[in-house]
C-alpha positions in Angstrom: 50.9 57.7 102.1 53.4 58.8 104.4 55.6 61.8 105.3 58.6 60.6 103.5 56.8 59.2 100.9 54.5 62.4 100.1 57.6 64.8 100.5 59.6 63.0 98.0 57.4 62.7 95.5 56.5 66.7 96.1 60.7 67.2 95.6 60.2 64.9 92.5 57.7 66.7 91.2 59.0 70.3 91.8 62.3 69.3 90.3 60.5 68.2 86.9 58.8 71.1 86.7 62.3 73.1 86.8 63.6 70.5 84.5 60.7 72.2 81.7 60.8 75.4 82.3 64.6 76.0 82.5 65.1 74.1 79.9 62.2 75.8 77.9 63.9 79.4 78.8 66.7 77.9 77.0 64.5 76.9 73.6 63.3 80.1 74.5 66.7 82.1 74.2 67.2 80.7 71.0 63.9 82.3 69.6 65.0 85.8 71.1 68.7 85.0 69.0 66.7 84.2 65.9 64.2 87.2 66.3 67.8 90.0 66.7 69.7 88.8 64.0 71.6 91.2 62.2 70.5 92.0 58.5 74.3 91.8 57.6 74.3 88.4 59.3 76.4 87.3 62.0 75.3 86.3 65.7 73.3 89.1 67.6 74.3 91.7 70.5 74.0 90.5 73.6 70.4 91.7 75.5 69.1 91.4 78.5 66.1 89.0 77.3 68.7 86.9 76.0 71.0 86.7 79.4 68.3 86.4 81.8 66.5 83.5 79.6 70.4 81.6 79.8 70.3 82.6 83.6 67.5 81.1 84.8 67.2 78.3 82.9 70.4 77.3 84.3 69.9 78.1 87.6 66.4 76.0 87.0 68.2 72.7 85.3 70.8 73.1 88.2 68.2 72.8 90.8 66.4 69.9 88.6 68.8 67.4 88.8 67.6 67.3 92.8 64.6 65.5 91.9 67.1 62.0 91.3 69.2 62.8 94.2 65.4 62.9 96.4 64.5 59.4 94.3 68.3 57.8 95.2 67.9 59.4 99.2 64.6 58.2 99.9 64.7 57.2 104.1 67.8 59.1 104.3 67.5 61.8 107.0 66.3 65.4 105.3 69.1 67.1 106.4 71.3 64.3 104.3 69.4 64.5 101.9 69.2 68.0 101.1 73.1 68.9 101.6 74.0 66.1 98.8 70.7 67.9 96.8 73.1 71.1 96.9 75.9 70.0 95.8 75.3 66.9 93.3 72.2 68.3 91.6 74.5 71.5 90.0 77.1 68.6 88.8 74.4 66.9 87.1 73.3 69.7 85.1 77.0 70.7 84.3 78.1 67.3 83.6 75.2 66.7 81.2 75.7 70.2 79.7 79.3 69.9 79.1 78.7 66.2 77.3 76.6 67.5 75.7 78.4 70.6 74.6 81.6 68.2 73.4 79.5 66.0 71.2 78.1 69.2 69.0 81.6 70.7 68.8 83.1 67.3 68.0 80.1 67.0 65.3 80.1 71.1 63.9 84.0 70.6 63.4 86.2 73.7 62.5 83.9 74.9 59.9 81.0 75.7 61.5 79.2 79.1 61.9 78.7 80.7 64.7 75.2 79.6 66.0 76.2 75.4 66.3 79.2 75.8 68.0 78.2 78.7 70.5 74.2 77.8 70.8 73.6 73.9 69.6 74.8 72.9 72.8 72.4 75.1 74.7 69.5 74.2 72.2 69.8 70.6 72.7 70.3 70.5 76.5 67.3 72.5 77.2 65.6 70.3 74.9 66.9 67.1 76.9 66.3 68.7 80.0 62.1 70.3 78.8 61.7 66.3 77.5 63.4 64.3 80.5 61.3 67.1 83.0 57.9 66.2 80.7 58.2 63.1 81.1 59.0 62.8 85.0 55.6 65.2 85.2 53.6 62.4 83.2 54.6 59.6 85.2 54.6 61.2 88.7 51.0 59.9 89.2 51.4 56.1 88.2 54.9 55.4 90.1 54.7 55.3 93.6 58.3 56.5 95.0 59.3 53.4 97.7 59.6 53.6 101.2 61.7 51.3 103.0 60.8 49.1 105.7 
């Protein structure tokens, strides 16, 4: 195994392990929201547990999507290779989010409550992101990333 080769399949499997546990924080959030709900209903005050779960899982899913810029880039020089890192990887995450984000609003419609609209977008990306993450993990040892010639 080579340099190039061994490096990106450490970046690989650094980036799928951000992949789960951002998008786990964000499962996780929604346990904290279900454990502060109000008695007279309604969503709950805003907490620090809850805002540094949405932080860093976002900051982790946005650093995540690396791991398929380092698949795309492999032989590309590191400095290349890490500049494009910073700035597709946090698209990736956004763009995925924000599809996301349309489709449950499209679905919850105008009648919704207030836990779909606000929090099924952030429920079901983390979950994408924890399953996606998972299952780069599983693979990592029976793929061999390709070096070129």
């Amino acid at each position: 195994m080579n340099a190039t080769d061994r490096t990106t399949r450490t970046w690989i499997t650094a980036a799928a392990a951000a992949a789960v546990t951002g998008g786990l924080c964000w499962v996780a959030k929604q346990g904290v929201i279900a454990a502060s709900l109000p008695s007279t209903g309604g969503p709950p005050p805003e907490s620090l547990p809850i805002g540094v779960l949405y932080l860093t899982g976002a900051a982790l899913m946005a650093v995540s999507g690396s791991g398929l810029v380092a698949r795309v880039t492999v032989g590309w020089t590191m400095v290349l290779r890490v500049a494009i890192a910073l700035v597709v990887s946090p698209l990736i995450f956004w763009g995925i989010y924000t599809l996301v984000d349309m489709i449950v609003d499209a679905v919850a419609g105008p009648d919704a409550g207030w836990w779909w609209p606000g929090e099924g977008a952030i429920l079901l990306t983390g979950l994408l992101f924890a399953s996606a993450g998972g299952v780069a993990l599983v693979r990592r040892r029976t793929a061999a990333v390709p070096v070129p010639s």
